[in-house]
N, C-alpha and C positions, 0 to 999 in steps of 0.2 A: 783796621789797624788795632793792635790790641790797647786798650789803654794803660795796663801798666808798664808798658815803655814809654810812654809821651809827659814828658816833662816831668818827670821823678828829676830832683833837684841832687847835687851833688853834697851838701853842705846844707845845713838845717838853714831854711828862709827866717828872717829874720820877725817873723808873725809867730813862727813856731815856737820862736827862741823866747818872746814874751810870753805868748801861751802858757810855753814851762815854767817860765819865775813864774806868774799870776796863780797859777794854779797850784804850786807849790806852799807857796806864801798863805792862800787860802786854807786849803788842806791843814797846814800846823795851826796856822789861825783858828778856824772854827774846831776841829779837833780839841785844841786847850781851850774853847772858850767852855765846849758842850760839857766840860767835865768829866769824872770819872761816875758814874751814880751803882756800878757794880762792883762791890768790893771783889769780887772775883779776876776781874781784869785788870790788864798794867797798866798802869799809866804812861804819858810818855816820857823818855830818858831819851838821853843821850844817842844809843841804838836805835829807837822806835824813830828820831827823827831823821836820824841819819837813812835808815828806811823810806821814809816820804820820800826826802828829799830824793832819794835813786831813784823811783817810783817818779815824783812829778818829773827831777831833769829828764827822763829819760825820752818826754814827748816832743822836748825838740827835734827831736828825730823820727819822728812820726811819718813823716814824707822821704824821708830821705829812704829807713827800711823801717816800716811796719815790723815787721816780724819780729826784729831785735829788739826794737820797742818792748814787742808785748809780752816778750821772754823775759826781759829784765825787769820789767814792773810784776810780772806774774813772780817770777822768784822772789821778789823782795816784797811783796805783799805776803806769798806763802810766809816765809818766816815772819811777816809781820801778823799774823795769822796764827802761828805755829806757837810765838812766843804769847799768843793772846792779847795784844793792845789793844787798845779801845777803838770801837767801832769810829768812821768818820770820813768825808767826800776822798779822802784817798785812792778808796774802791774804784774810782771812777775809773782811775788812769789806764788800767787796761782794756776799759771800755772802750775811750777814745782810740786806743791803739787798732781794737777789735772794727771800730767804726772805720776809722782811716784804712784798714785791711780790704773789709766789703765794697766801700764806697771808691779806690782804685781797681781793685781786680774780682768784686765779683762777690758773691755768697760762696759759691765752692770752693775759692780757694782759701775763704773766713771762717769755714764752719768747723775745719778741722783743728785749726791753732785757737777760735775760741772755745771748741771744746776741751782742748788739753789743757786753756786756763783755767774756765770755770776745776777742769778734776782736779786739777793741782792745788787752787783756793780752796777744794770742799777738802782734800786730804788734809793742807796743813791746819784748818779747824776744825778735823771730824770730831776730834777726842774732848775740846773742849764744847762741841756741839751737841754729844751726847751728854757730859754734866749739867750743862745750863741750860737744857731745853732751846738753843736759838735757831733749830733747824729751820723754821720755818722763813726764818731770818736769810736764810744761804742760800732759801728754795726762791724767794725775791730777787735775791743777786743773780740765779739763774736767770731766771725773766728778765735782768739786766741787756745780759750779755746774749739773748737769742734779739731782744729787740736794737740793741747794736746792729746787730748782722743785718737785720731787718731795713735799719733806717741806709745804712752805709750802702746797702746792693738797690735800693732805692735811689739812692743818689748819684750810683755807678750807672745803672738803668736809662738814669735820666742823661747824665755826660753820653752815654754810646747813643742815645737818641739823638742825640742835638749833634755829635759827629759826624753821624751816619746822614742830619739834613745837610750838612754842611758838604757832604763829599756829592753827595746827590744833587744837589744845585752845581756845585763843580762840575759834575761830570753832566751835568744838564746843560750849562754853560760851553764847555767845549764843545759837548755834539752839535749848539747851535751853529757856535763861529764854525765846525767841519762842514757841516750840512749848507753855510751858506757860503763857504769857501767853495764849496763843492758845487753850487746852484750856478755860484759865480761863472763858475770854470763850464761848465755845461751851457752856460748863456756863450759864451767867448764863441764856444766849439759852433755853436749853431750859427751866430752873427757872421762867423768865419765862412760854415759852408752857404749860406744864404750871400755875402755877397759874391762870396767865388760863382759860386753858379750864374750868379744876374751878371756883372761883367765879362765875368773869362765866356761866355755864349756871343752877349750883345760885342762884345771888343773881336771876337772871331770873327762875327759878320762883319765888322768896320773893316778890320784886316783887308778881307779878301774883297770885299767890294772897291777900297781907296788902292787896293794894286792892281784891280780889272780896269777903275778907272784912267790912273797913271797913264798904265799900256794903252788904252785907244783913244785918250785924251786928244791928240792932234789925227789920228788918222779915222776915226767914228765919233766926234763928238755927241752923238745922238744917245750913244751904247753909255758914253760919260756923264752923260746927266741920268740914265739910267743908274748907273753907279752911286752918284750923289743922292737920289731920290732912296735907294737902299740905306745907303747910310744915314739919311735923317732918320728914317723910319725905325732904323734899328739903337739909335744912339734914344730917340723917341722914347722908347721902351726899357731901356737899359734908367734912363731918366724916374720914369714912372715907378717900375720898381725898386730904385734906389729911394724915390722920393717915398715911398710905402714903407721900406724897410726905416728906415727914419723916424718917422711917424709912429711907426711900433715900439719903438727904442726909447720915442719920447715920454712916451707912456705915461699923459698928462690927463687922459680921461678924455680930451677935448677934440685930437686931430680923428678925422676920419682915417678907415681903415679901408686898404681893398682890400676884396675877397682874396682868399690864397691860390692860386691858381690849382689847377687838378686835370686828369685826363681831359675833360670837355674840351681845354684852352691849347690840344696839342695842334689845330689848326695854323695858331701862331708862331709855334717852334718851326713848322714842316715848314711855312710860308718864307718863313729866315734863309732857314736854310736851302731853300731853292732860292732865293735873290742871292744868297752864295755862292752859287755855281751848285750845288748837292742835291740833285734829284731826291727825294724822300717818298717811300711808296709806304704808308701804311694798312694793316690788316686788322682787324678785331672781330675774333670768335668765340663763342662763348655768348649765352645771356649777360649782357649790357645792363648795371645798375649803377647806383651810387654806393661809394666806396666810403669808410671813415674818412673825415678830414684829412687826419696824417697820412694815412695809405694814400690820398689823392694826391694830396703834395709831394709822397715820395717820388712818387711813380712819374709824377711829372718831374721834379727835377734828376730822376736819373734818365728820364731817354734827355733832358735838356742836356746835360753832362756829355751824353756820351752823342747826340749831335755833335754838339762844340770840339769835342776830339775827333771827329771823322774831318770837321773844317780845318781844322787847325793840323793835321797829320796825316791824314789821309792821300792827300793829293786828289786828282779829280776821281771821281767816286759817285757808286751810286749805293745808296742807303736805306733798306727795310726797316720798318717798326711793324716789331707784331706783338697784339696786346690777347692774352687767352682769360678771359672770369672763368674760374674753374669755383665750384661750388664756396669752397673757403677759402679761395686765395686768388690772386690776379697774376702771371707769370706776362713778364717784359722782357724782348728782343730785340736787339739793336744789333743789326747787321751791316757790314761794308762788305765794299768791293776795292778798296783803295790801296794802293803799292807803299803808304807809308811806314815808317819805323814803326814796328808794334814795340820794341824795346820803348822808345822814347813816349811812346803815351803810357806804358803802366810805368814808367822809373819814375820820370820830371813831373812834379806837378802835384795838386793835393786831388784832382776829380775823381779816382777811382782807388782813393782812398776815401774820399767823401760819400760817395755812392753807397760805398758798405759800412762806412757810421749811421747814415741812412735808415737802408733797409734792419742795422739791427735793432735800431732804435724801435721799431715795429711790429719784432720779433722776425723778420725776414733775410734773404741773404743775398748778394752778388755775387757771379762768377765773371770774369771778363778774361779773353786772349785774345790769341791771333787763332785763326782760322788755317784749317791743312791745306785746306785748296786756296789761300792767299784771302787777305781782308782780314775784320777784326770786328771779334761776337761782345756783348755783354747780355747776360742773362741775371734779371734778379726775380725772384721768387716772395713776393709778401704776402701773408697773413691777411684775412679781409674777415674773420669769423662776426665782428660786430659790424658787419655793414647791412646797412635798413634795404 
């Protein structure tokens, strides 16, 4: 932002307005005390003070416009100059003006109006400069008004520095609160797919197990405690990993952690989902390694996902996992056989919205439909290039 818009006052501050008595009052003051000791020059009258006086009042306006300022003191010093009165802190007054010019906007926009001062000051005492020898005198007033420029763009210099921290912590300031708005909002999204996957799975198996058991309740008791025995197992598991997810959340340094699950642990999913009623045949081709963390956890909870949709929509069904390591990536397939809504598994629901937050998170991707020859494909494709 440029400084000379910020807080240019309307009406001379009331600092200013002293300034100008004080320095006025001073000026006639030491002026008539210093005397005249060159019979050559005026003394002061009527006019010469009248002069000051334009010259000092005119700094109360110093903030308001510079520039007017230092027109009206440079004219009324020329003629004060012109008519030859006695030397005296008068001189100053366009300095000040000239300081107050550099020190808001700058040395280039000071160096041009205090040099049309200083030329105007040397014209209206050239003539009496060349009688009296006082050039060297005027050659000093120069040096005045270049170290004006000097000290005011100095102190211009220093305001745009102390600005410029200020905007910088500012805007250091927002991008923390974005960045942790942002952290916030990316925790939420994760905590979100984390318990959708441990529930919406484990609650599928419950589902289907407490309606198998229902139906043979009085006429297979035997099949019904099979049912029950599913469903501990699985509510078991739904437990434990909610009790983990917790525990991570707690984040007190102190609870233990389990492992994150990863392909090795797909015995468990398959296992589910056959006390489900869902046959699950898996395949794995390709050299077998370890994968990145993330990529393990991916990969496990998208075939876990897209289990739990074949439970949950599928109908009775029989269900392929096929896993391929391909040099730098791992490519996952999750196939059915089941007559359910393919509509209703990709509309309702966040799973196969989740799956490809997932996979992008990792730089990987999802495809998931319905199949031509009936049944329902997910195919996700991740990234594996840092896996040991």
């Amino acid at each position: 932002m440029d400084s000379a818009l910020v807080d240019r006052p309307r009406r001379p501050p009331l600092v200013d307005v002293a300034l100008a008595v004080a320095f006025t009052v001073a000026a006639l003051a030491i002026t008539t005390a210093i005397g005249n000791d060159d019979r050559e020059q005026q003394n002061l009258d009527a006019f010469g003070i009248a002069l000051v006086v334009v010259a000092g009042a005119s700094l109360a306006w110093r903030r308001v416009s510079p520039v007017i300022v230092l027109i009206v003191s440079t004219i009324a010093l020329s003629i004060y100059a012109l008519v030859d009165y006695q030397g005296g802190p008068v001189y100053l007054a366009p300095m000040i003006a000239v300081y107050t010019m550099a020190s808001r906007d700058g040395r280039r926009r000071a160096i041009p109006y205090a040099i049309g001062a200083a030329a105007a000051l040397f014209a209206g005492a050239f003539v009496h400069t060349l009688e009296n020898g006082t050039f060297v005198t005027h050659l000093l007033y120069l040096g005045w008004v270049v170290g004006a420029v000097l000290v005011g763009d100095a102190v211009h210099n220093r305001r745009e520095y102390l600005i410029g921290l200020e905007e910088r912590a500012r805007h250091l300031e927002e991008t923390r609160e974005e960045e942790a708005r942002r952290r916030v909002a990316e925790e939420r999204l994760r905590i979100a797919r984390d318990l959708h996957d441990v529930v919406a799975h484990s609650l599928a198996s419950i589902n289907i197990q407490s309606g198998a058991g229902l139906h043979v309740i009085n006429r297979h008791p035997d099949q019904a405690s099979d049912a029950l025995a599913a469903i501990k197992h699985a509510s078991k598991e739904a437990l434990d990993e909610l009790r983990a997810t917790l525990d991570m959340l707690r984040d007190d340094g102190e609870a233990p952690r389990a492992p994150t699950p990863g392909l090795g642990d797909l015995a468990m999913l398959t296992s589910g989902a056959e006390r489900a009623g869902i046959p699950v045949d898996v395949s794995v081709s390709g050299p077998v390694r370890h994968l990145p963390p993330a990529v393990e956890l991916t990969a496990y909870r998208i075939i876990q996902e897209s289990l739990t949709n074949v439970m949950r929509h599928a109908g009775p069904a029989h269900a392929c996992v096929s896993i391929t390591y391909a040099p730098a990536a791992v490519d996952i397939e999750v196939v059915d056989d089941g007559t359910g809504s393919a509509r209703v598994r990709t509309a309702n629901g966040h799973g196969i919205r989740g799956m490809r937050e997932r996979a992008a998170i990792v730089g990987g991707r999802v495809e998931a439909g319905p199949r031509a020859d009936g049944g329902y494909r997910v195919r996700a494709h991740l990234p594996s290039e840092s896996s040991r």
